[in-house]
C-alpha positions in Angstrom: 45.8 29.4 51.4 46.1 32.2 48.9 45.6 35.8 48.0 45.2 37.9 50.9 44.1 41.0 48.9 42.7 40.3 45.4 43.1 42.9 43.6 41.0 41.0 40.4 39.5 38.2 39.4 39.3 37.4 35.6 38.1 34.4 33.4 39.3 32.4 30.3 37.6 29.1 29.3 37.6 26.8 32.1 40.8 28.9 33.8 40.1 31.8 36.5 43.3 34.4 36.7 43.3 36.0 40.3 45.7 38.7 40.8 46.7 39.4 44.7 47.9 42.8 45.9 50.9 41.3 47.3 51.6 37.7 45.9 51.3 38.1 42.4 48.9 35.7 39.8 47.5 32.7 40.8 45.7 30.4 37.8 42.9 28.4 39.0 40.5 25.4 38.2 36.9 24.8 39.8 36.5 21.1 40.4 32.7 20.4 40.6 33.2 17.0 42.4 34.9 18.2 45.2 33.2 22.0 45.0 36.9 23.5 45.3 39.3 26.0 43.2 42.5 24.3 42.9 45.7 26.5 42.1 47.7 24.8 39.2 49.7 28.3 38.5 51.2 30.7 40.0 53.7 33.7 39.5 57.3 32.6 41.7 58.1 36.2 42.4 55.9 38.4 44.5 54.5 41.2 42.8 52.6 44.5 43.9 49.4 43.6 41.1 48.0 46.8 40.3 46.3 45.2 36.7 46.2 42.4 34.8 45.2 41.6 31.5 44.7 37.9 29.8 46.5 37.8 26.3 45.9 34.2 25.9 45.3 31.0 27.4 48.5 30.6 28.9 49.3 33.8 29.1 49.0 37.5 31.3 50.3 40.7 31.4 50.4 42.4 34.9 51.2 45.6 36.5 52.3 46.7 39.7 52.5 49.6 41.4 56.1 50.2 40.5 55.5 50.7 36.8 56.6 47.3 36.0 55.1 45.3 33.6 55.8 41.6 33.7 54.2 39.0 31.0 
């Protein structure tokens, strides 16, 4: 029930950062048990994702096709 057009897919540890074309960043986790990705984060404000880019852990810088960058 998320991302309709990723526009990338990225990895950091045990997190997975998915960027959608229209809805922003979404963090994920795999859970083995139950064979699922669980969102546990995700960006409030809808966003045009053109790039993203992990800076840490906890943190990503995206950009949209506005020009905007947002961290």
């Amino acid at each position: 029930n998320f991302a309709t057009q990723i526009s990338a897919i990225d990895s950091i540890g045990q997190r997975i950062v998915v960027s959608d074309s229209q809805e922003s960043v979404h963090f994920l986790r795999y859970r083995k048990a139950e064979n699922q990705l669980v969102v546990f984060a995700d960006d409030l404000t809808p966003r045009y994702v053109t790039s993203v880019c992990i800076l840490d852990y906890h943190t990503v810088a995206v950009g949209d096709k506005f020009g905007t960058v947002a961290i």
